[in-house]
C-alpha positions in Angstrom: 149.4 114.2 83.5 146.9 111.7 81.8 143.3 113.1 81.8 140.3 110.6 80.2 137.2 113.0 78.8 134.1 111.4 79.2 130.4 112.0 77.7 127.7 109.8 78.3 124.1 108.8 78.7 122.6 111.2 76.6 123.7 111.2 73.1 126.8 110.8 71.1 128.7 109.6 73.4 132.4 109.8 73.3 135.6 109.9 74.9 138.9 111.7 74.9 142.7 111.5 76.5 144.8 114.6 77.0 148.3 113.9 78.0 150.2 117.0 79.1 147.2 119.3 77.9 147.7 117.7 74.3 144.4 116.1 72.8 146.1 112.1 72.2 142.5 110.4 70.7 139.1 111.5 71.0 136.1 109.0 69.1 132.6 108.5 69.3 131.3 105.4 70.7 128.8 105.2 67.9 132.2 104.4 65.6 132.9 101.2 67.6 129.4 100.1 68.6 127.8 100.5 65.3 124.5 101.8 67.0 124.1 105.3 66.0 124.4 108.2 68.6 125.0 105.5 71.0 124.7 107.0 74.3 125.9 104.5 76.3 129.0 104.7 79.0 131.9 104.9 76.0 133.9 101.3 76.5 135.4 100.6 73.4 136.5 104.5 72.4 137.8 104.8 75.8 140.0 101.8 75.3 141.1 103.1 71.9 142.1 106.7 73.6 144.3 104.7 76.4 145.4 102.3 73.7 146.0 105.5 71.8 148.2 106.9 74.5 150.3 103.8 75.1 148.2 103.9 78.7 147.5 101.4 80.9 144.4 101.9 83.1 146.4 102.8 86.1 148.3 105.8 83.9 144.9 107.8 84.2 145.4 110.3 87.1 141.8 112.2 86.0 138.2 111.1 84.8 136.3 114.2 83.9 132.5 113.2 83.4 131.1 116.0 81.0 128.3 117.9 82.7 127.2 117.6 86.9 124.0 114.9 86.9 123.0 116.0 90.3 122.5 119.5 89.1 120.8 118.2 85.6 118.2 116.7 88.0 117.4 119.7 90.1 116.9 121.4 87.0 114.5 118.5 85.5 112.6 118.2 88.7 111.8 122.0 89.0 110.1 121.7 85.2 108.2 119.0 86.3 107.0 121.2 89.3 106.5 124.0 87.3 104.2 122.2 84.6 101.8 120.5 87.1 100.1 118.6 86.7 101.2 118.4 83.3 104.5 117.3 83.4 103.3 114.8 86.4 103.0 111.6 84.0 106.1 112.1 82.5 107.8 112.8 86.0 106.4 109.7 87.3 107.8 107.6 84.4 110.8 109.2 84.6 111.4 109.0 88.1 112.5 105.5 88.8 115.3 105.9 85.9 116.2 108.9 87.1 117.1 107.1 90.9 118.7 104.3 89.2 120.7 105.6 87.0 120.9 109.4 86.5 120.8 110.9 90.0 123.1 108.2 91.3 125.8 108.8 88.4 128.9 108.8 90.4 128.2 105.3 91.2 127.3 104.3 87.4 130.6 105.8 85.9 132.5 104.8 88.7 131.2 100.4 88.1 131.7 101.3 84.5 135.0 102.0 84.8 135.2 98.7 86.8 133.9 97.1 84.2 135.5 97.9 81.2 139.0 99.3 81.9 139.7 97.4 85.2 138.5 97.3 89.2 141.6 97.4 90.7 142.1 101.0 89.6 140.2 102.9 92.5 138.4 104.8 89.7 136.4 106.9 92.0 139.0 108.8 93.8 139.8 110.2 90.2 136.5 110.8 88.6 135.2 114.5 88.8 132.5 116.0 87.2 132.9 119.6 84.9 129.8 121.8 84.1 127.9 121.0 80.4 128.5 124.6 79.2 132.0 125.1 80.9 132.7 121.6 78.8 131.8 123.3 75.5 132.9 126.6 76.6 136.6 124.6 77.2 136.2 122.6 73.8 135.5 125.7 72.0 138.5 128.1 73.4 141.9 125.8 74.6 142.1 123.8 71.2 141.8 127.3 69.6 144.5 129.6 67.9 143.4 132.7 69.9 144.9 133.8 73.1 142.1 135.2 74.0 138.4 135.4 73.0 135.0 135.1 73.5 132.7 132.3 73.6 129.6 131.7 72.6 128.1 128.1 73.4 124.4 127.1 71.8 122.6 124.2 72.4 119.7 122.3 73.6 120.3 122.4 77.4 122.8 121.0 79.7 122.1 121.3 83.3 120.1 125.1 83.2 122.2 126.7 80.3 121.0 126.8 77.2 123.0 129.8 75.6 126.6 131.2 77.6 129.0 133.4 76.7 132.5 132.7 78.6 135.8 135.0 77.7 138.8 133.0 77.6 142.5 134.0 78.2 145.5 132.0 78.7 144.4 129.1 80.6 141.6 131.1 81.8 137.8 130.8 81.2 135.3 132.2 82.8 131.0 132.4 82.1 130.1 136.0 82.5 126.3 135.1 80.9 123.9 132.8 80.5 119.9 132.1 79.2 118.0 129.2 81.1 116.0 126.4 80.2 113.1 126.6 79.1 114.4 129.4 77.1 116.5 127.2 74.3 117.1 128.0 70.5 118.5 124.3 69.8 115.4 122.8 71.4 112.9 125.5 69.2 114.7 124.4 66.4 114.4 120.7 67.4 110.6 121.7 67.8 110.4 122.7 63.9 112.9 119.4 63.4 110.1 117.4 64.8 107.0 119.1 63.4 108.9 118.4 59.7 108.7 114.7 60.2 112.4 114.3 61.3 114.4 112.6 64.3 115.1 114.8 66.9 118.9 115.3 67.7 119.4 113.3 64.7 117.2 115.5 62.1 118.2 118.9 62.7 120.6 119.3 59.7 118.2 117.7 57.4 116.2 120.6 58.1 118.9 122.7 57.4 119.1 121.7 54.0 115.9 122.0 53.1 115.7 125.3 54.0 117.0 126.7 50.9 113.9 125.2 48.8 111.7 127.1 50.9 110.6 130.7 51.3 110.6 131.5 54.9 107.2 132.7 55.1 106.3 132.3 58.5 108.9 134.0 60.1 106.3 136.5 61.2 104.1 133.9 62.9 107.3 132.9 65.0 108.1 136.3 65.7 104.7 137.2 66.8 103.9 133.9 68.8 106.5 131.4 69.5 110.1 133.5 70.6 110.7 137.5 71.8 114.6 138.2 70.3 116.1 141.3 72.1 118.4 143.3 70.6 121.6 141.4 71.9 120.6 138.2 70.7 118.9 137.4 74.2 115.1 135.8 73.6 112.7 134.5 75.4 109.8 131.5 74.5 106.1 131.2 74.9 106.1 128.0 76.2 102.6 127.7 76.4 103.1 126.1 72.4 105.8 123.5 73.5 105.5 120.7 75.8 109.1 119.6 76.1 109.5 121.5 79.6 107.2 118.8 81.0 109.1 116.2 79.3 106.3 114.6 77.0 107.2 115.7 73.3 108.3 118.7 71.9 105.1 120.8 70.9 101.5 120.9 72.0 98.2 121.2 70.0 98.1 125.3 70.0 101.7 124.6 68.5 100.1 123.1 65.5 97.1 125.4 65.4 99.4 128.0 64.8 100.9 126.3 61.8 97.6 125.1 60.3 98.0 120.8 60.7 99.7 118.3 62.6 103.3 117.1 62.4 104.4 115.7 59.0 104.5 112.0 59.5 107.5 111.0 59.3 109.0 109.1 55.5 106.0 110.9 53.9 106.1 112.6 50.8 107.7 116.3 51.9 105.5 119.3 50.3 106.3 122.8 50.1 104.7 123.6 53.8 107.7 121.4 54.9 110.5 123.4 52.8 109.3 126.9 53.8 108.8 125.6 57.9 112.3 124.7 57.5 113.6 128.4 55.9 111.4 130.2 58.5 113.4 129.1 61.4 116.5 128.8 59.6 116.0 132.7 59.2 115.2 132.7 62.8 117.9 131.2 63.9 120.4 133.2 62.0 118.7 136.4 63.1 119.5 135.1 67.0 122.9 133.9 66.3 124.1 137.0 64.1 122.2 139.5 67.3 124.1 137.5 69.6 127.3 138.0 68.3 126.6 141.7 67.5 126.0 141.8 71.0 129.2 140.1 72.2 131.1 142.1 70.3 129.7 145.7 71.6 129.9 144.6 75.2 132.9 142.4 75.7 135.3 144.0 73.1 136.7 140.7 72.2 138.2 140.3 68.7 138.0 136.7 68.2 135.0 134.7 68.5 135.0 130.7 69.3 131.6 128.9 69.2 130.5 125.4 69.9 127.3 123.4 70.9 125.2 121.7 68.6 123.6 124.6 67.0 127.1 126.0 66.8 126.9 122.8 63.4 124.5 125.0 62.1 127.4 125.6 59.3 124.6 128.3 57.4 124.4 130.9 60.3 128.0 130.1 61.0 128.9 131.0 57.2 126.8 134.8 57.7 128.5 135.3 61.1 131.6 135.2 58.8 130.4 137.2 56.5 129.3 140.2 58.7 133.3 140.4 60.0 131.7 141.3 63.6 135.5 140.0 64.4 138.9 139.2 63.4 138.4 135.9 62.9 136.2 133.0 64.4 136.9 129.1 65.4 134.7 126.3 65.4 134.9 123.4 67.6 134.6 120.6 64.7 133.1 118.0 67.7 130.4 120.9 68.9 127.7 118.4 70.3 127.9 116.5 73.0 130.6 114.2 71.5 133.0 117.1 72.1 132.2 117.5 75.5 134.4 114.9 76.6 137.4 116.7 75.0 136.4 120.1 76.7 136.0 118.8 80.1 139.5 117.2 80.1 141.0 120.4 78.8 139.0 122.6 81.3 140.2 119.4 84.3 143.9 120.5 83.3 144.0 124.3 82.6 141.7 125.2 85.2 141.2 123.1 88.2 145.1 122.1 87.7 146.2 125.7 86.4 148.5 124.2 84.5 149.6 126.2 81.1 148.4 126.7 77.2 150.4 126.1 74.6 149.0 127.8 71.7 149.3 126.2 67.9 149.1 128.0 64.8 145.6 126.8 63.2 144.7 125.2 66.2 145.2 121.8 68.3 142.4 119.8 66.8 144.6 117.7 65.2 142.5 118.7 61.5 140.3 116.7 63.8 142.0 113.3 62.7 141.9 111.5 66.1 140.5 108.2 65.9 141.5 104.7 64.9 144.3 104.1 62.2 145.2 100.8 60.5 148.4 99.7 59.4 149.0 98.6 55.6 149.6 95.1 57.4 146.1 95.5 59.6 143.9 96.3 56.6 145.3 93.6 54.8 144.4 91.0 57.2 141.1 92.1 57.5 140.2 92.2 54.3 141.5 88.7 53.7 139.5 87.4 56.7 136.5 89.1 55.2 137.1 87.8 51.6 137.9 90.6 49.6 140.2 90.9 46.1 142.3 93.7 46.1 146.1 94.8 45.1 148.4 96.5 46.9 149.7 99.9 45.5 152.4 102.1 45.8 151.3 105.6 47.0 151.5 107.0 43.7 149.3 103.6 41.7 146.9 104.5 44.2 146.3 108.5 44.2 146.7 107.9 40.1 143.7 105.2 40.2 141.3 106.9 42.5 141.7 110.2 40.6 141.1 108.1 37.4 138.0 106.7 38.6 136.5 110.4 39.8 137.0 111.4 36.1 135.4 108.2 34.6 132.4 109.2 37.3 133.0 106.7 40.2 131.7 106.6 43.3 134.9 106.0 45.5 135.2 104.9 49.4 138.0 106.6 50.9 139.7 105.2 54.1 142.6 106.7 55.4 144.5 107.6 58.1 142.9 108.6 61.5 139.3 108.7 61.7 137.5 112.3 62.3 136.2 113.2 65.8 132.7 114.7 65.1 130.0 114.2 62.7 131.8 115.4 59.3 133.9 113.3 57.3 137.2 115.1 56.5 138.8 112.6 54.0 139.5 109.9 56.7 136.5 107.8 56.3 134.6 109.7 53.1 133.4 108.8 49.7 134.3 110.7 46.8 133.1 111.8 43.5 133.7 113.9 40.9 131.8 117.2 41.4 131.3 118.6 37.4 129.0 115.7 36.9 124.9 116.9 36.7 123.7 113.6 38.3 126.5 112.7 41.0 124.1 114.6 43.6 121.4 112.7 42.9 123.0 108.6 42.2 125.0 109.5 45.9 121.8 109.8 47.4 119.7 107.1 46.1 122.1 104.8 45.4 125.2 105.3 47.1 123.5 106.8 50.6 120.1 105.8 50.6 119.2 108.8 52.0 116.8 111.3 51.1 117.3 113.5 47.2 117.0 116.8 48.7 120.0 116.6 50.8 123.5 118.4 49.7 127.0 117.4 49.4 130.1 119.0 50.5 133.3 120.3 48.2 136.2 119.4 49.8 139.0 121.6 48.0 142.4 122.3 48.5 143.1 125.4 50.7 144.8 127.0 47.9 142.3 127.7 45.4 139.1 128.1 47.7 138.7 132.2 46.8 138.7 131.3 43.3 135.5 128.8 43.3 133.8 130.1 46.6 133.1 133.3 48.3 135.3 132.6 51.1 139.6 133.7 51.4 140.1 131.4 55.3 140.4 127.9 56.6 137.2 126.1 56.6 139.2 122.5 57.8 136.0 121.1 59.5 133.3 122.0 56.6 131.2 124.0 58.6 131.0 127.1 57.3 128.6 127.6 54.2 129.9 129.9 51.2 128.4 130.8 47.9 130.2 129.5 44.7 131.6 132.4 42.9 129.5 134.2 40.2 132.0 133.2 37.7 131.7 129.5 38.1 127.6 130.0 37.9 125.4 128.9 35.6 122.5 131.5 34.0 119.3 130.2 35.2 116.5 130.6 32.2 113.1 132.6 33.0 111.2 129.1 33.4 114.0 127.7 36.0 113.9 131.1 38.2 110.1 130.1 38.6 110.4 126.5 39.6 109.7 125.9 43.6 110.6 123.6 46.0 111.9 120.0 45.1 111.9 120.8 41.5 114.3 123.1 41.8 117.0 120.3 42.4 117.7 119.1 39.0 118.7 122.7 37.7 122.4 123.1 37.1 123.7 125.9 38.5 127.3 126.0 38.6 130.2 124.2 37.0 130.4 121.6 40.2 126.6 121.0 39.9 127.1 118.0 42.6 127.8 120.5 45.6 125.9 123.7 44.5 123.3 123.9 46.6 119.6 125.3 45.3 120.4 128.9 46.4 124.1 128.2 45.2 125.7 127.9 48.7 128.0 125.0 49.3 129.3 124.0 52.9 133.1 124.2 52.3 136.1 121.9 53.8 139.5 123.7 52.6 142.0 120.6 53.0 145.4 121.4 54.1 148.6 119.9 52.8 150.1 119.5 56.6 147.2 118.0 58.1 145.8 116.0 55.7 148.8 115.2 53.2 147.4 112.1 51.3 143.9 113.6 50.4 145.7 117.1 49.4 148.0 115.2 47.0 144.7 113.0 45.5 142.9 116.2 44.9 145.8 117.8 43.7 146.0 114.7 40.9 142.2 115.4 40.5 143.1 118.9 39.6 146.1 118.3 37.0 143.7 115.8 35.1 140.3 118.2 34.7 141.7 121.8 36.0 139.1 121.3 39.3 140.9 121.2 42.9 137.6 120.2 44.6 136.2 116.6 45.2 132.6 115.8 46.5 133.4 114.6 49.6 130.1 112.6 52.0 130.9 110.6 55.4 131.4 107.0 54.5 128.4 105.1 55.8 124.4 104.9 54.6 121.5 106.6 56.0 121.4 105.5 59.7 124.8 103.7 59.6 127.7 105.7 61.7 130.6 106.6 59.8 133.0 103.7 59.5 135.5 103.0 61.5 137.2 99.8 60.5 138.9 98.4 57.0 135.9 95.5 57.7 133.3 98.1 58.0 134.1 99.8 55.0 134.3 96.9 52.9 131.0 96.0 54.3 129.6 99.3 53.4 131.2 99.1 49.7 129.3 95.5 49.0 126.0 96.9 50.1 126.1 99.9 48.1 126.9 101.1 44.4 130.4 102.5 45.6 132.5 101.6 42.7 136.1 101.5 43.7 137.5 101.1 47.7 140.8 102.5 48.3 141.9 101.4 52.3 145.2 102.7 53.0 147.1 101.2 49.8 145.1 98.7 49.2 142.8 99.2 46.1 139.3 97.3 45.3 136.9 97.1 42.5 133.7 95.9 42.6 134.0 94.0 40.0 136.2 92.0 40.9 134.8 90.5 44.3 132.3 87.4 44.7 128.5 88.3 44.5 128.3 86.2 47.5 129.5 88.3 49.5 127.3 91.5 48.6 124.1 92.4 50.5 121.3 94.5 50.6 122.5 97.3 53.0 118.9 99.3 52.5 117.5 97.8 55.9 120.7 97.1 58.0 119.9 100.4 59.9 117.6 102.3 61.8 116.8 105.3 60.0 117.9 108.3 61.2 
């Protein structure tokens, strides 16, 4: 039984196969397309998943479209009635796209279909359509370890739902409860994401990390004004401060009377207003998420938790919901946007409209998330000939020797191995690497590496192993979203002067032995690699370890601000002659910068949108 996942025509989209309820290939379009968050019907990545699965088009028995247009309508259509006469302008622009394209969906994904996998294939008969929240609800439990558990799914909205909880056993899943639209936390804190001076759907973990240099001092005013929490996590908004139920933009002018001045435009300089905004509905949002779990856990009795949706990235809150041991243990769909949507809609297609079983894997069936593209030694080295590069081949111990050589001699490194991720985090597939003792890593990566803005943080990727000895954390963090403080022993003293610094200043104060992912408040979002899943990045941090005594690399997605994470040996070479990355290791094949021909490096600053 051959089931192709498909999300679509919002953002991020993706698509996945599952062959005999086993998850084949999942990938982003974005990967493929190079047009980040690319929402368009997913052509190339569902080519890769049948090429994946050895497929032919006519293999497919099932299409599963992610979430039900027809009912994403109604619910658009009764905002725009209830914000009249409002929401009329934007329903009148709206309207003609809506009859073309949205409301007549079936049609759309059924031509697509045509179109890029082949018309002789009588693609319709097979397509069906799952529910947005039973598609993250499904992404979130079947790939889990946990034979039964709750669910919690968070995000901006999908057809009415914007927060459900769903129990799962077996191959069973049911939604027991659900908040509507308006009523979102995602799109509040899209609302702050926007009123910072960042990209909605694209800015909302920027915001995240500039929390930490704030002091969440208005907490009270979005208590008191914007959002009624309940005791169980349920909450309600006062939307007369937000103008995204009428579709126009996310927050109105009593919005920004409340706050004191407009929206921060966006590239300006960011002041402290910005930092503490950004820690005041961080706070908010972990108060919500931590009630709602407390709440879950009274009611349902359920000992495991699984949680996905975009704010289910929020890898802060995720980190506290640990910490407060509300259950046994919790699992994170690594793919929690609307990417992964696609892979829970062709699970929920064959466990519950087709009842067919669950097998249930130790860890979980995510693959360590590793389900994209791979190259073969033979592949890479074609196409880096055809796109000019120098390099030598290596044996697998040359190149784990060289690349842990470079981190100590303070390297930047692009990493490309293996399978590419299926979400937004790099996991040592398509990363660059750096050596995470040195005081000025953090900052070089950004500037000159990323292009990206100083304040944001790096990850540690470190080997399962010895994660209790550098962080506050003792389980699997495989998908880096879960946020731990470093250990008090590996912290630095801070002196009298540096406790009073604020803000942005507060970033060039060492604080820990691995200064380069030590955040300002001296979290760091973890990835604990595994020897099983990801063998080859276990043994080069492993090498890392036996030369300086530290198992942990920094470890960023391979790409610059605004670029998707590369996909392709030609992309990352690409990527390594427009940026300061020092040394490229693509499966065994090793590059230095010095060695290839100034004319083919570029300036990669302004080869992107910005994000």
């Amino acid at each position: 039984m051959n089931i192709l996942g498909i999300s679509a025509y919002y953002h991020d989209s993706a698509a996945c196969l599952v062959s005999d309820g086993k998850l084949i290939a999942a990938a982003q379009e974005e990967r493929f397309t190079r047009k980040k968050h690319d929402a368009d019907f997913p052509a190339y990545a569902a080519r890769y998943c049948l090429r994946a699965g050895g497929l032919c088009p006519g293999d497919v028995d099932y299409v599963i479209f992610y979430d039900k247009p027809f009912s994403k309508f109604e619910r658009i259509f009764e905002a725009y009635l209830a914000f009249v006469p409002k929401g009329f302008k934007s329903f009148a622009m709206s309207m003609p796209v809506w009859l073309k394209d949205k409301l007549f969906q079936r049609t759309l994904i059924t031509e697509a279909l045509n179109e890029h996998l082949g018309g002789d294939n009588d693609w319709s008969s097979r397509l069906r359509f799952s529910e947005h929240h039973l598609s993250h609800a499904a992404s979130a439990f079947f790939p889990s370890p946990f034979e039964e558990a709750a669910v919690l799914t968070m995000d901006g909205v999908g057809e009415w739902a914007t927060t459900s909880l769903a129990i799962g056993r077996g191959n069973e899943l049911s939604v027991y409860k659900e908040i509507h639209f308006p009523h979102s936390l995602g799109l509040l804190y899209s609302a702050f994401t926007y009123y910072a001076g960042f990209k909605v759907n694209s800015g909302e973990y920027k915001l995240m990390g500039l929390a930490p240099y704030g002091e969440p001092k208005y907490v009270h005013l979005i208590r008191e004004h914007l959002i009624n929490i309940k005791e169980d996590g349920s909450f309600h908004l006062d939307m007369s401060f937000f103008d995204y139920g009428a579709g126009l933009r996310m927050i109105n002018s009593r919005f920004e009377r409340l706050f004191g001045a407009p929206p921060r435009r966006p590239e300006s300089e960011l002041t402290q207003r910005e930092m503490d905004l950004a820690a005041s509905i961080q706070a908010i949002t972990e108060e919500v998420v931590l009630k709602l779990a407390k709440g879950i856990r009274a009611t349902t009795g359920q000992r495991n938790l699984c949680l996905a949706g975009g704010v289910a990235l929020n890898c802060v809150a995720n980190g506290k919901l640990l910490r407060e041991k509300l259950f046994d243990d919790i699992w994170i769909q690594p793919a929690a946007g609307d990417a992964g949507g696609a892979v829970g809609a062709a699970l929920a297609a064959y466990h519950l409209m087709l009842d067919r079983p669950r097998s249930i894997r130790s860890g979980d069936s995510m693959n360590g998330a590793y389900l994209g593209p791979e190259f073969s030694q033979r592949e890479i080295e074609e196409s880096l000939g055809k796109a000019g590069a120098v390099f030598t081949t290596e044996s697998d111990e040359a190149l784990i020797n060289a690349v842990a050589h470079a981190l100590v001699d303070g390297k930047a490194v692009g990493w490309m191995q293996g399978r590419m991720e299926f979400g937004p985090r790099a996991l040592g597939g398509r990363s660059i690497i750096a050596d995470p003792r040195s005081p000025i890593v953090q900052k070089q990566l950004n500037l000159k590496v990323k292009y990206r803005e100083s304040f944001r943080p790096f990850a540690p990727s470190i080997l399962r192993e010895d994660v209790s000895q550098w962080f506050h954390l003792d389980s699997d963090s495989p998908y880096m979203l879960l946020v731990a403080d470093v250990t008090s022993t590996k912290q630095l003293p801070m002196s009298e002067e540096q406790e009073q610094l604020f803000g942005i200043d507060k970033l060039n104060v060492m604080r820990s032995e691995i200064p380069a992912v030590t955040h300002v408040d001296y979290s760091a979002r973890v990835q604990t690699v595994h020897k099983t899943t990801n063998p080859r990045f276990h043994r080069l941090i492993s090498k890392f370890k036996e030369l300086t005594g530290c198992p942990i690399v920094v470890n960023t997605s391979f790409n610059v601000r605004g670029e998707p994470i590369v996909c392709t040996p030609e992309d990352a070479f690409r990527c390594f002659m427009g940026t300061e990355i020092e040394l490229l290791a693509v499966g065994n094949s090793l590059l230095r910068k010095e060695d290839q021909s100034r004319t083919l490096m570029k300036d990669y600053r302004t080869c992107y949108e910005l994000d």
